[in-house]
C-alpha positions as CSV (number, residue, x, y, z in Angstrom):
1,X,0.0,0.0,0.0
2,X,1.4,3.6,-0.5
3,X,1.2,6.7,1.3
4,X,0.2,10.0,0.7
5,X,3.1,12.1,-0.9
6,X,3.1,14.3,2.5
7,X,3.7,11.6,4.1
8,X,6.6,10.5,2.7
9,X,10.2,10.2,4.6
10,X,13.6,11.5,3.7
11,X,15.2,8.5,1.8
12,X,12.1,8.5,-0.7
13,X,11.8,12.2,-1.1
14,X,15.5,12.5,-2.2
15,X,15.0,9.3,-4.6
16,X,12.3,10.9,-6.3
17,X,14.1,14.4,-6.3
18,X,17.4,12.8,-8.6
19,X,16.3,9.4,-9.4
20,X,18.6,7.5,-8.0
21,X,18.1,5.3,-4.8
22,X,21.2,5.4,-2.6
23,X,20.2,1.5,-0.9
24,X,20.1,0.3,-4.9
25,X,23.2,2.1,-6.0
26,X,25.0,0.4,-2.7
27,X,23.7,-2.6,-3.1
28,X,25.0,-3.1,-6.7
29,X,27.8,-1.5,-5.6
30,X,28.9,-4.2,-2.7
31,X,28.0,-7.0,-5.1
32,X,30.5,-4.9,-7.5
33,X,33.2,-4.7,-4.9
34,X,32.8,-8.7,-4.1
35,X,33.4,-9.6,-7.5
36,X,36.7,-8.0,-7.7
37,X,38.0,-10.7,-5.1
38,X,36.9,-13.7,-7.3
39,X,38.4,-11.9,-10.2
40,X,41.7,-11.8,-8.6
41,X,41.8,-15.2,-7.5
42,X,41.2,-15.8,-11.4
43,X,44.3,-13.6,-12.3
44,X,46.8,-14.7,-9.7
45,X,45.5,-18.5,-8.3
46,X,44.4,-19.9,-11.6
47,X,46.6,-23.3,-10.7
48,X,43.9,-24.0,-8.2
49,X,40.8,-25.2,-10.0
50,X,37.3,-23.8,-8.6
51,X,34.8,-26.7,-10.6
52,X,31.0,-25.7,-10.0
53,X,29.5,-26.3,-7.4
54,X,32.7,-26.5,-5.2
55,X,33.9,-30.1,-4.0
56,X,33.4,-29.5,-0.4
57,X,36.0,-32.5,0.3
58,X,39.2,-31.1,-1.2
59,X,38.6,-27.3,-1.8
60,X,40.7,-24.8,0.0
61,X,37.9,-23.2,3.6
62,X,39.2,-19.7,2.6
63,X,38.8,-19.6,-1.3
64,X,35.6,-21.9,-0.6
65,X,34.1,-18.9,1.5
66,X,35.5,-16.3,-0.8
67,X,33.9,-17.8,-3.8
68,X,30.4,-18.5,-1.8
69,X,30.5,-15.0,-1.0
70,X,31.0,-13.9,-4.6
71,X,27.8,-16.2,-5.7
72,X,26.0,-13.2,-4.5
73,X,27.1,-10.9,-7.3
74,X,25.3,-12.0,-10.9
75,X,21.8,-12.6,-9.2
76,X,21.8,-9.4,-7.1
77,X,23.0,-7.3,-10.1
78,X,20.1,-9.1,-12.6
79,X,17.3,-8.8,-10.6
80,X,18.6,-4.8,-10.1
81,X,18.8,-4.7,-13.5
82,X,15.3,-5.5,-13.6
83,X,14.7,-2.9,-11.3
84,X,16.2,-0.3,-12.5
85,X,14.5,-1.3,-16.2
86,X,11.0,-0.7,-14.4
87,X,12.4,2.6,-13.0
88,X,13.6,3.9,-16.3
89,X,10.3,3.2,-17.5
90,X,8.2,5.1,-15.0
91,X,10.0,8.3,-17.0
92,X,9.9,7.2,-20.7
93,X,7.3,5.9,-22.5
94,X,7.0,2.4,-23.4
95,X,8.7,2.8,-27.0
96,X,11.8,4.5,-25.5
97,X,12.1,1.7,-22.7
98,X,11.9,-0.8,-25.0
99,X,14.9,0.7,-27.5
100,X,16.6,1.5,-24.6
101,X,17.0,-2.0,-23.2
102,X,17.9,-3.3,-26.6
103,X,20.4,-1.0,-27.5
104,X,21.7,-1.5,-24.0
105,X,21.5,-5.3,-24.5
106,X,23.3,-5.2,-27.4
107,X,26.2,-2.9,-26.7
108,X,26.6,-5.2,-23.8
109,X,26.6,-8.4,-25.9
110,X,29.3,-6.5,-28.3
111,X,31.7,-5.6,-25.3
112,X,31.8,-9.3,-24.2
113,X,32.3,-10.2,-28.0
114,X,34.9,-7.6,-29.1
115,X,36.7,-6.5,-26.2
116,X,36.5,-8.8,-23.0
117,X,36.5,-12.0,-24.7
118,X,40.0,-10.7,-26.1
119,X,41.4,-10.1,-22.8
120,X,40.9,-14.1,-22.5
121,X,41.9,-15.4,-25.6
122,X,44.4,-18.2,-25.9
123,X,47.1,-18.5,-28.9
124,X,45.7,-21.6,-30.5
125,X,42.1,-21.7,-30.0
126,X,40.4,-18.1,-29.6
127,X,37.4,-17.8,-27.5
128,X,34.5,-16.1,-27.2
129,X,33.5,-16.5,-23.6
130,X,29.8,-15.8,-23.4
131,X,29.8,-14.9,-19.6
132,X,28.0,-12.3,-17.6
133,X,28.1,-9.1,-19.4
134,X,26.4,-11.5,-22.6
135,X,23.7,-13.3,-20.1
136,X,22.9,-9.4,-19.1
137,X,22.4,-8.0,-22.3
138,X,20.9,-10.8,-23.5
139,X,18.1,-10.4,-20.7
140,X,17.6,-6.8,-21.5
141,X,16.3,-7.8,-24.7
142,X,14.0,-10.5,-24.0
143,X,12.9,-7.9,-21.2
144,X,12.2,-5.3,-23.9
145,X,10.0,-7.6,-25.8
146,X,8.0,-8.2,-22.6
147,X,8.1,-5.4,-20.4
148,X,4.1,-4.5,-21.7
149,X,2.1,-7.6,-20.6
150,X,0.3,-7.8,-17.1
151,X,3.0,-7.7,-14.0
152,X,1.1,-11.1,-13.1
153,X,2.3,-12.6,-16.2
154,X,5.7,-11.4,-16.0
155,X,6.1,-12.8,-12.1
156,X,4.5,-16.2,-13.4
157,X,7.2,-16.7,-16.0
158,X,9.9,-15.7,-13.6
159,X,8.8,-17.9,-11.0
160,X,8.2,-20.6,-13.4
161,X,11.9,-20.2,-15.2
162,X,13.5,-19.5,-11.6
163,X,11.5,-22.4,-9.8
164,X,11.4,-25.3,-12.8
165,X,13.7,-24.7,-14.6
166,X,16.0,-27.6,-13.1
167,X,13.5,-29.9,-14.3
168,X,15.8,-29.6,-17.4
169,X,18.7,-30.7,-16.4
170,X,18.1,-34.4,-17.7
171,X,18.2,-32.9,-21.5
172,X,21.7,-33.1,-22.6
173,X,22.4,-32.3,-26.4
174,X,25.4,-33.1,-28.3
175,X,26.9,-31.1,-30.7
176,X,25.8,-33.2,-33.7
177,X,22.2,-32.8,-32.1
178,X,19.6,-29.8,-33.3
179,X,19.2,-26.9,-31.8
180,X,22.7,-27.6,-29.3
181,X,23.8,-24.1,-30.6
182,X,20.5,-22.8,-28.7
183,X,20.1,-24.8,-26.5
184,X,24.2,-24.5,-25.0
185,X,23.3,-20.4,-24.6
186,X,19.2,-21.3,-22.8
187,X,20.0,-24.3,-20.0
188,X,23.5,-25.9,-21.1
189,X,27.0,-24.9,-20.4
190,X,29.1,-26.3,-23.5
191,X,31.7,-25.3,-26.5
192,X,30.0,-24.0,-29.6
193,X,32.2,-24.4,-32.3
194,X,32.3,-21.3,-35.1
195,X,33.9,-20.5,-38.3
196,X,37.6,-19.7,-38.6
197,X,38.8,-21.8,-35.3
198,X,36.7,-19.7,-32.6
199,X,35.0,-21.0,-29.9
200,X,32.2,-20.0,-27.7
201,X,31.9,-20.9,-24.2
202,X,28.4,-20.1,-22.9
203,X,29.6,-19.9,-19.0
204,X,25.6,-18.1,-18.7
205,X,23.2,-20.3,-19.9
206,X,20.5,-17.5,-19.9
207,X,17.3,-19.2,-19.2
208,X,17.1,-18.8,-15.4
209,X,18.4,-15.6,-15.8
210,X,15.7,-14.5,-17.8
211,X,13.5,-16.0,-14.9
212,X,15.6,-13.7,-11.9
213,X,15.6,-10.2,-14.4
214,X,11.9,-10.6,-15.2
215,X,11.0,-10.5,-11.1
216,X,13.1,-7.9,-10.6
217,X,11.3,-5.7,-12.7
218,X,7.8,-7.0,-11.3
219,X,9.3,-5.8,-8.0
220,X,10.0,-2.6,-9.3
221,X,6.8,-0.8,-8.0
222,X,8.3,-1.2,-4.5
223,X,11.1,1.9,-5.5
224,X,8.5,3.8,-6.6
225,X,8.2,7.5,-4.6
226,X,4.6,6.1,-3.2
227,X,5.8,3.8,-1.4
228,X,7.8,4.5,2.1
229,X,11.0,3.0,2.7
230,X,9.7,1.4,6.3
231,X,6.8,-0.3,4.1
232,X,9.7,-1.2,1.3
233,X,11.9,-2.4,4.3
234,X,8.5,-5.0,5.5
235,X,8.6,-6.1,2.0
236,X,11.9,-6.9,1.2
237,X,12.5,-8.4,5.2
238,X,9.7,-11.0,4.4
239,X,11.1,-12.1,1.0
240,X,14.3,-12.7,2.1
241,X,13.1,-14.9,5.3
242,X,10.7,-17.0,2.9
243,X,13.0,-17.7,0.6
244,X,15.8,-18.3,3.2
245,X,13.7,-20.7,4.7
246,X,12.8,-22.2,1.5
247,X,16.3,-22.9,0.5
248,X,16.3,-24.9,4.5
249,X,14.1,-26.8,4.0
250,X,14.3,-27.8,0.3
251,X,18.2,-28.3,0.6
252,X,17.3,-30.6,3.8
253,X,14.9,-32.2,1.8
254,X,18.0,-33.0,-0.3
255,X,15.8,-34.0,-3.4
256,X,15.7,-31.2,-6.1
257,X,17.0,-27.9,-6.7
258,X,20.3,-28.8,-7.0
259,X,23.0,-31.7,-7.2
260,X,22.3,-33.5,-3.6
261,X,24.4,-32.6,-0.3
262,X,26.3,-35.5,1.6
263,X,27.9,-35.3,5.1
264,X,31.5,-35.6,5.5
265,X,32.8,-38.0,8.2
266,X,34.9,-36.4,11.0
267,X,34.2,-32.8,9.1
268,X,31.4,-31.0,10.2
269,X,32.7,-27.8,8.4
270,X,33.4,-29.8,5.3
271,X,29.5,-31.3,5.4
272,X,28.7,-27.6,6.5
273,X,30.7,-26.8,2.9
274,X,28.6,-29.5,1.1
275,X,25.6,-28.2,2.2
276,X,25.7,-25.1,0.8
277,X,27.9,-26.0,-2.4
278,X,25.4,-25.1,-5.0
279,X,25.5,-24.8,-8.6
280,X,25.4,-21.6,-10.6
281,X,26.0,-22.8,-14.2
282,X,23.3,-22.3,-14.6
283,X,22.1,-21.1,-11.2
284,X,20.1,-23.7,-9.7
285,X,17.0,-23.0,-7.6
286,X,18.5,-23.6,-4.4
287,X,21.5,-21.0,-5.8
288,X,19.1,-18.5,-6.4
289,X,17.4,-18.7,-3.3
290,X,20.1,-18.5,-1.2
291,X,22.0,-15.7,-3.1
292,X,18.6,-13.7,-3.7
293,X,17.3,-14.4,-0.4
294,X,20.5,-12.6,1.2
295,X,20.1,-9.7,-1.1
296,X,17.0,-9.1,0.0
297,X,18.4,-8.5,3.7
298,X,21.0,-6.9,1.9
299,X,18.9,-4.3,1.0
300,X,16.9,-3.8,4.0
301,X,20.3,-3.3,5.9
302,X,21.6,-0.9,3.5
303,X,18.4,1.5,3.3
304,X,18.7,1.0,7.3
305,X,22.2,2.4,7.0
306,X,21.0,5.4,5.9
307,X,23.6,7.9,4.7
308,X,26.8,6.5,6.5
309,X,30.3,6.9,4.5
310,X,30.2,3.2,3.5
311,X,26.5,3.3,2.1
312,X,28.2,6.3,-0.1
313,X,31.2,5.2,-1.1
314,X,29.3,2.0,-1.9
315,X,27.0,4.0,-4.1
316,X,30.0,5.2,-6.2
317,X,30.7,1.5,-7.3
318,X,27.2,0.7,-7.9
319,X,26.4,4.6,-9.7
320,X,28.9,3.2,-12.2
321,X,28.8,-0.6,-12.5
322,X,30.1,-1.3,-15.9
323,X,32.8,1.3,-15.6
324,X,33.6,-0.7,-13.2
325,X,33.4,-4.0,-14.8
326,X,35.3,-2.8,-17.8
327,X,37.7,-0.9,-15.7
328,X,39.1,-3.6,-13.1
329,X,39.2,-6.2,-15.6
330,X,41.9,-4.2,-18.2
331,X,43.3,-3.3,-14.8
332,X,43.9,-7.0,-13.5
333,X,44.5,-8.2,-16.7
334,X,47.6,-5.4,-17.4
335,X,49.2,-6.4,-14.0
336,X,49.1,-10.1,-14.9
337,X,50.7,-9.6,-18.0
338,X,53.5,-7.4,-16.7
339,X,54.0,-9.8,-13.9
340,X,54.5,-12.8,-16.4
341,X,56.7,-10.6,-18.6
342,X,59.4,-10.7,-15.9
343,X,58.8,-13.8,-13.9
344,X,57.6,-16.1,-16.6
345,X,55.1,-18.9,-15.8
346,X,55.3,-19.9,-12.0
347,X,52.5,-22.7,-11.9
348,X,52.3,-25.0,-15.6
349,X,51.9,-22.1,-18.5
350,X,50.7,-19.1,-16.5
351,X,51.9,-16.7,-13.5
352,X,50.8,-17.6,-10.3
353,X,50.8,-16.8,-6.2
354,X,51.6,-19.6,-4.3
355,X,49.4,-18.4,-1.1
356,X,46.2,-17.4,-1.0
357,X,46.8,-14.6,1.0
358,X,48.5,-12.2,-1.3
359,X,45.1,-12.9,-3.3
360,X,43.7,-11.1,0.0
361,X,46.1,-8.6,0.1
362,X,46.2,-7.4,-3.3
363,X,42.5,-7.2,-2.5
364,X,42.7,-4.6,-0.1
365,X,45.8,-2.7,-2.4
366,X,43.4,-2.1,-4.8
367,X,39.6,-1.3,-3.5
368,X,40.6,2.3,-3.0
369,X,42.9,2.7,-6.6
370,X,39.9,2.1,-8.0
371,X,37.5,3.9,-6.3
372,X,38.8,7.2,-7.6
373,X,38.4,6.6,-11.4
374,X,35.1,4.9,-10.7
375,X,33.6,8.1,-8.9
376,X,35.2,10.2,-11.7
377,X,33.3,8.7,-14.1
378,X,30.1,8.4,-12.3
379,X,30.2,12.6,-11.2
380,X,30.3,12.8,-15.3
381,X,27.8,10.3,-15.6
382,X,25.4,11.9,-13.5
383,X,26.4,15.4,-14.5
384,X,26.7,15.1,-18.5
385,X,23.4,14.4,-19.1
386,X,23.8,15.9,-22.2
387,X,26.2,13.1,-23.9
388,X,23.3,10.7,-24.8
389,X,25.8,7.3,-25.1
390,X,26.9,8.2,-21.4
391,X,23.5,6.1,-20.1
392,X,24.7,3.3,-21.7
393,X,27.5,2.7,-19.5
């Protein structure tokens, strides 16, 4: 239910003045920050394999936690993708939403494509590695071509991809089979080979995806300046504990939602690890739950946070997210090149740390580095509202 304008508080008053939510922007921006520690342990501790969902019998306690913490980051950035689609709509008209999420989608899809596939590419067998930046782009568009049917039908769908969608996982195609091209990039991680020796790797099966962006713009209406933050803070405190307690007692249940737990004798922090291994290529149920489930706290912590420094400086992560993205990803991938130009390969064929830690510490080196580039660009973002390609990053 909303309340009368008059009666609205600060938080919602000063969203509806500039359009920007400080609890969204710090949310995305946390999830932002996180994902810069599981992109370092791919730079510098690549000789330790991470295989999905974790084997909770051999894999290392601290990268195990690091990497469960990072699960939050591609479901709590989709479903605010979704979000923020239904708010950018509530000041355009349907046309202009729609155009924008497909030019959006498709600049995104080109960036993975042309310029951060690159930064992956082996010698012998180029790749195009269809990962989170594709799954998101993709998304956008299938959320353009939906965004004007009844919000009941778009929650349906959502919970129907989200919720069923493991009922798939039996179908396996090969590549000789029909429609393996599709169906690699909807439900099933695999190679598709293309002309002239490239590869595609679809790490982001999108299906499920589609499923977590198409209930985060049904929950849009929530943001809206209507509705208080204390009634937004009720709403968002009783999804998380449902699905919280949905992933309980379905991963308990041990039956579906996700490859089945086992307890590990003489370990109860390694059956404690098993339990909550889940699989996120594609994200299972139970995955989603979990991740989604925290995010939804998340948020309710955040907004409760008010304006503290680490809410802001949050914010400037999460005002610029693909900056961001595109940013610490040149910048990890420059250091890792200069490091292997003078020390050579360490572990096999690539440069490696031998500890953990200094995964950790160059972790904390470079948080703050890139904070100030990030909050450059977002001051011009916010300010240049004049330089129309600007809202595309």
């Amino acid at each position: 239910m909303g309340v009368h304008p008059g009666t609205l508080d600060a938080a919602t008053e000063e969203s509806a003045r500039t359009g920007r939510i400080a609890s969204i922007d710090a949310l995305r921006g946390l999830v932002m920050v996180l994902m810069l520690l599981d992109h370092l342990r791919e730079t510098w501790f690549l000789h330790v394999p991470v295989a999905d969902p974790m084997d909770a019998r051999t894999a290392l306690p601290a990268l195990y936690l690091a990497r469960l913490a990072v699960s939050l980051c591609a479901p709590i950035f989709i479903v605010l993708t979704g979000v923020a689609a239904y708010l950018f709509g509530t000041r355009h008209t349907l046309a202009e939403t729609r155009a924008y999420l497909v030019k959006r989608g498709l600049v995104l899809m080109a960036l993975e494509v042309f310029y951060l596939s690159e930064l992956y590419w082996g010698v012998a067998s180029p790749t195009l590695w269809l990962q989170v930046i594709w799954c998101i782009g993709v998304c956008m568009i299938v959320l353009a071509a939906m965004i004007g049917l009844p919000r009941s039908f778009l929650i349906a769908v959502g919970m129907l991809l989200v919720c069923g969608h493991n009922l798939l996982d039996p179908i396996h195609l090969r590549p000789d089979d029909p429609f393996f091209a599709v169906w690699t990039m909807l439900h099933q991680r695999d190679v598709i080979a293309l002309p002239f020796g490239l590869v595609a790797k679809t790490t982001y099966p999108v299906l499920p995806w589609i499923g977590v962006i198409l209930l985060g713009y049904a929950i849009g209406p929530w943001f809206l300046p209507g509705v208080a933050t204390g009634t937004r803070e009720r709403r968002f405190a009783a999804v998380g504990i449902t699905m919280l307690v949905g992933f309980a007692l379905l991963r308990l249940a041990n039956g579906y939602g996700d490859k089945p737990w086992f307890v590990v004798d003489d370990s109860a922090m390694r059956s404690a690890m098993s339990f909550f291994a889940l699989t996120k290529y594609p994200p299972s149920l139970l995955f989603l739950l979990l991740t989604l489930g925290i995010g939804a706290l998340l948020l309710v912590l955040l907004e409760r946070m008010g304006d503290r420094p680490a809410v802001a400086a949050l914010a400037v992560f999460g005002g610029a997210p693909l900056f961001f993205y595109l940013l610490h990803l040149t910048v990890l991938r420059l250091l890792y090149h200069g490091a292997f130009a003078i020390w050579g390969a360490t572990q096999g064929t690539v440069f490696t740390v031998a500890d953990y830690a200094w995964v950790l510490a160059w972790y904390a080196g470079l948080i703050v580095p890139l904070f100030f580039p990030t909050a450059w660009f977002s001051r011009i973002k916010a300010s240049r509202r004049d330089i129309a390609w600007l809202k595309y990053l």
